[in-house]
TORPA-648595 format. One record per residue (C-alpha): x, y, z; residue in three letters; residue number from 0. Coordinates in nm, 4 decimals, decimal comma, always signed. Example, Ala and Ser with C-alpha at 12.3 -4.5 7.8 and 13.67 -1.06 7.14 Angstrom:
! TORPA-648595
<px +1,2300	py -0,4500	pz +0,7800	r ala	k 0> $
<px +1,3670	py -0,1060	pz +0,7140	r ser	k 1> $
//
This chain:
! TORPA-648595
<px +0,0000	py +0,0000	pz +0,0000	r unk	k 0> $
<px +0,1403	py +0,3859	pz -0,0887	r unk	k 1> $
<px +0,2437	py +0,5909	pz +0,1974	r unk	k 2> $
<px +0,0215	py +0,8601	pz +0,3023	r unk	k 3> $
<px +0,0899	py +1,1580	pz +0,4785	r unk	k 4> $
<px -0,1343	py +1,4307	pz +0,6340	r unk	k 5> $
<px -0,0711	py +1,7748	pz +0,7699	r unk	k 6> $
<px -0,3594	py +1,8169	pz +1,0136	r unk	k 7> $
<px -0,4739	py +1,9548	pz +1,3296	r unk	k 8> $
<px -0,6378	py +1,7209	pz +1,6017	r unk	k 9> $
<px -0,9739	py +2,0175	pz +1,5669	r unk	k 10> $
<px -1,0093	py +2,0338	pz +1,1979	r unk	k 11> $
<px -1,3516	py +1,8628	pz +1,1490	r unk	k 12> $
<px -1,2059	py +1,7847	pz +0,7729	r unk	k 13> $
<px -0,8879	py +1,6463	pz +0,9325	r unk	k 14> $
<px -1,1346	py +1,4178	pz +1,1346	r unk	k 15> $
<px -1,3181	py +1,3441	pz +0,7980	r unk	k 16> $
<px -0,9909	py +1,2513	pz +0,6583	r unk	k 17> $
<px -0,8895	py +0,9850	pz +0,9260	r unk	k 18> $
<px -1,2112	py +0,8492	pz +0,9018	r unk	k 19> $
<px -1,1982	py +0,7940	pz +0,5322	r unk	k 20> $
<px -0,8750	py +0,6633	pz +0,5429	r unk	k 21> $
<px -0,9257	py +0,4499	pz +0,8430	r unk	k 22> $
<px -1,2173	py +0,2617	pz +0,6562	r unk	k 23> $
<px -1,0164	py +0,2165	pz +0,3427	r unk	k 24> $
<px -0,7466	py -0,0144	pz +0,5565	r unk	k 25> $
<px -0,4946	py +0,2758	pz +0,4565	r unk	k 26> $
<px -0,1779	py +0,3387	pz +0,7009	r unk	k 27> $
<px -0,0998	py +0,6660	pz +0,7268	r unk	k 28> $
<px +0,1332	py +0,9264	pz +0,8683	r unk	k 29> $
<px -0,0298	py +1,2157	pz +1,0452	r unk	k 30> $
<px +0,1713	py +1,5290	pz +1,1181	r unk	k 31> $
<px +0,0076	py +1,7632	pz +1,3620	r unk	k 32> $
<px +0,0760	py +2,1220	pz +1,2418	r unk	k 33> $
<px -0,1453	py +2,2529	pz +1,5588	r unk	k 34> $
<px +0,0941	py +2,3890	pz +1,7322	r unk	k 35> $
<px +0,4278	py +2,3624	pz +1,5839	r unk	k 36> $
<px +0,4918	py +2,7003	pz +1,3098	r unk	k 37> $
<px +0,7781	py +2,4867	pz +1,1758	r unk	k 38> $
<px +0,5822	py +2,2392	pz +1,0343	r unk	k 39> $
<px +0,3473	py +2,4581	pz +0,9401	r unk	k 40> $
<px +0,5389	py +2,6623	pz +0,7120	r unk	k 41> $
<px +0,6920	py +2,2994	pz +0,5905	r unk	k 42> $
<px +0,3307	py +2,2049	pz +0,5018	r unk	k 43> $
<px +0,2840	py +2,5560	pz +0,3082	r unk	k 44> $
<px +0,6313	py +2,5256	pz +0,1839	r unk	k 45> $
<px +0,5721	py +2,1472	pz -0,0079	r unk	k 46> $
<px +0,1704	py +2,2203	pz -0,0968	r unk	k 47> $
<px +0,1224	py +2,5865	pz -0,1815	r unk	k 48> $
<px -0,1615	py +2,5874	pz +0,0493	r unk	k 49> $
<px -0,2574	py +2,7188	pz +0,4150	r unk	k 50> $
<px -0,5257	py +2,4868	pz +0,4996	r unk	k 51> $
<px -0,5229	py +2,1454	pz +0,6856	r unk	k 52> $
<px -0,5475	py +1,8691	pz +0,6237	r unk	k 53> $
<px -0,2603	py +1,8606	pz +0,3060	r unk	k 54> $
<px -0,2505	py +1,4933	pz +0,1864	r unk	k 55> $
<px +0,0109	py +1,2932	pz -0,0137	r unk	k 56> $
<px -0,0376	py +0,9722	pz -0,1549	r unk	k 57> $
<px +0,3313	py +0,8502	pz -0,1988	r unk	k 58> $
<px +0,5091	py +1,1346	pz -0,3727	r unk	k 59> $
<px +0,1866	py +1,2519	pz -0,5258	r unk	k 60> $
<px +0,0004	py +1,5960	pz -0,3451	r unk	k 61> $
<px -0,3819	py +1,5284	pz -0,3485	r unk	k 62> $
<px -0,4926	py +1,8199	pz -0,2099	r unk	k 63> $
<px -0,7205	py +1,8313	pz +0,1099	r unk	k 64> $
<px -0,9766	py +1,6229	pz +0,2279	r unk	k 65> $
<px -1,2945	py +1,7194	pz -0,0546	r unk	k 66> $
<px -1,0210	py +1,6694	pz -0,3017	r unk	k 67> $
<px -0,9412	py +1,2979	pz -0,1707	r unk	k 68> $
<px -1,3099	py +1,2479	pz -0,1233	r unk	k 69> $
<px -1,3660	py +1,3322	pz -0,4967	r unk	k 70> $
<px -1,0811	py +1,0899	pz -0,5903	r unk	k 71> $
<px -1,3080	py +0,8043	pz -0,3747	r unk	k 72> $
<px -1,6345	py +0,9008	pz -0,5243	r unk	k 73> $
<px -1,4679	py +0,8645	pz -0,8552	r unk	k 74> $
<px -1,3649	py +0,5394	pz -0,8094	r unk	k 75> $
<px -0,9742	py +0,6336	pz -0,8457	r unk	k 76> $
<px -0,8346	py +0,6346	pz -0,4438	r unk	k 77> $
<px -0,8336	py +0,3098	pz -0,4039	r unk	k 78> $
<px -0,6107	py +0,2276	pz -0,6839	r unk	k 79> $
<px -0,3935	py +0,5141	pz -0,5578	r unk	k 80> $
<px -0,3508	py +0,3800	pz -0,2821	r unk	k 81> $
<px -0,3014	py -0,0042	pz -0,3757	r unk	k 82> $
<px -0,0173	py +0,1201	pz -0,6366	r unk	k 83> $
<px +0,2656	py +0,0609	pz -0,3766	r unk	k 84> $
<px +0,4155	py +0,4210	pz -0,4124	r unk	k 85> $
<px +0,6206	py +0,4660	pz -0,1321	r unk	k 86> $
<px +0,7843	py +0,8030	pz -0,2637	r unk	k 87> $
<px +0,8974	py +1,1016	pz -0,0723	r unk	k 88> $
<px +0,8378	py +1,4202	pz -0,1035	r unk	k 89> $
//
């Protein structure tokens, strides 16, 4: 299974959404709390472009946040994303 990483908060009710998704997919994933450390923060904003949480990666790939990923599941194409095995960085 890819890795997947998350910049979230432990309040973000789309972070939440997020975990949940994930968690019912089977999907590990890496969660990096951006709450209340400005470092990671700006490393978040730094690799996506973006301000808001949750910023997810599957393997080296930036999906966006969580409506984004959501879409991908509707669509039929997470899953396969996430059975492809990527285990890429950053």
């Amino acid at each position: 299974m890819a890795r997947v990483r998350m910049y979230t908060t432990r309040w973000c009710p789309y972070c939440i959404a997020a975990r949940e998704l994930l968690g019912r997919l089977g999907a590990d994933y890496e969660d990096i709390d951006v709450g209340a450390d400005p470092a990671l923060r700006a490393e978040m904003e730094r690799l996506s472009g973006r301000r808001t949480v949750p910023q997810i990666w599957v393997g080296s790939r930036h999906i966006g946040g969580f409506d984004d990923m959501d879409e991908l599941h509707r669509q039929g194409r997470l899953e396969p994303l996430l059975a492809a095995g990527e285990r890429g960085g950053e």
